[in-house]
N, C-alpha and C positions, 0 to 999 in steps of 0.2 A: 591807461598807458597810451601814448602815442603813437602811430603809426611807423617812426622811423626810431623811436625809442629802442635802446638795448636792452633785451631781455635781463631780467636777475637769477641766476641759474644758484639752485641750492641741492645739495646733496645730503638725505634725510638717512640716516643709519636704522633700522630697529636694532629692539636688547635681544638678547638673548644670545646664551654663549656657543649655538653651532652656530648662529651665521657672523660673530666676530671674523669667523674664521676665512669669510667670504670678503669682510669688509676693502682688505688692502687689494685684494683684485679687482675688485669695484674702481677704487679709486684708481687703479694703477690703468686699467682702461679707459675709465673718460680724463685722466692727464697726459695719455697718451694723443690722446684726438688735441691735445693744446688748448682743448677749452676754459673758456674764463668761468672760476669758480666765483663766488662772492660770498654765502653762504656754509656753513657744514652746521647739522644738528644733527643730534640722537636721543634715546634715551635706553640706559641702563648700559647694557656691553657697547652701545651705538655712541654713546655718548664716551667713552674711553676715546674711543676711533675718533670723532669728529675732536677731541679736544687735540689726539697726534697730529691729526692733520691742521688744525688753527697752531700749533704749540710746536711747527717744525719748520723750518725749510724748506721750500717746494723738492728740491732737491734728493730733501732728507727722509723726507714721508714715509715712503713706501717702505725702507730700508727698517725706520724705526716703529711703524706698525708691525712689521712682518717680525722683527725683535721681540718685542711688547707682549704679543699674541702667544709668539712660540713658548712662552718663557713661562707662560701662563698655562697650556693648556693639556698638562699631567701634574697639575696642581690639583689637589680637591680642597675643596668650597664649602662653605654652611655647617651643620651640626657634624661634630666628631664621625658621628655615625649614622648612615642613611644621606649624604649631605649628596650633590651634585659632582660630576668631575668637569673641570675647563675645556674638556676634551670633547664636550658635545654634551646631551643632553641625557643622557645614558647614566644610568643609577651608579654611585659610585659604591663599590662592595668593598664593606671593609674588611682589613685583614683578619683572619679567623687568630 
């Protein structure tokens, strides 16, 4: 890269369903600083996040992650029973 070259600034998400929960305040503080994004990836719950964020409005982002997320995470996930809950990472107990 060149000396007066502009940097490529990318914002890398990880999976996993407690720190979803972190993602939209991530973002909502470096769009606050007004910084130029060019970039978002993730993978697995990171990869949800980076697609809201490519798949919204600048505008509209933060509003529809923090939708997205909520709406998801007293949801349980995976096998009937013994599966995961959206709510973090914490075993989800099924109902007796």
């Amino acid at each position: 890269m060149e000396e007066n070259s502009p940097a490529t600034v990318a914002m890398v998400f990880a999976g996993g369903l407690g720190l979803a929960a972190y993602h939209a305040g991530v973002y909502q503080a470096f769009s606050q600083k007004c910084l130029p994004l060019h970039w978002v990836v993730g993978s697995s719950a990171g990869a949800a996040t980076a697609a809201l964020i490519a798949g919204n409005r600048a505008e509209d982002r933060i509003a529809r992650m923090r939708a997205f997320w909520n709406s998801r995470r007293s949801k349980p996930i995976g096998r009937r029973h013994g599966g995961i809950s959206m709510a973090g990472s914490a075993p989800f107990a099924p109902e007796s």
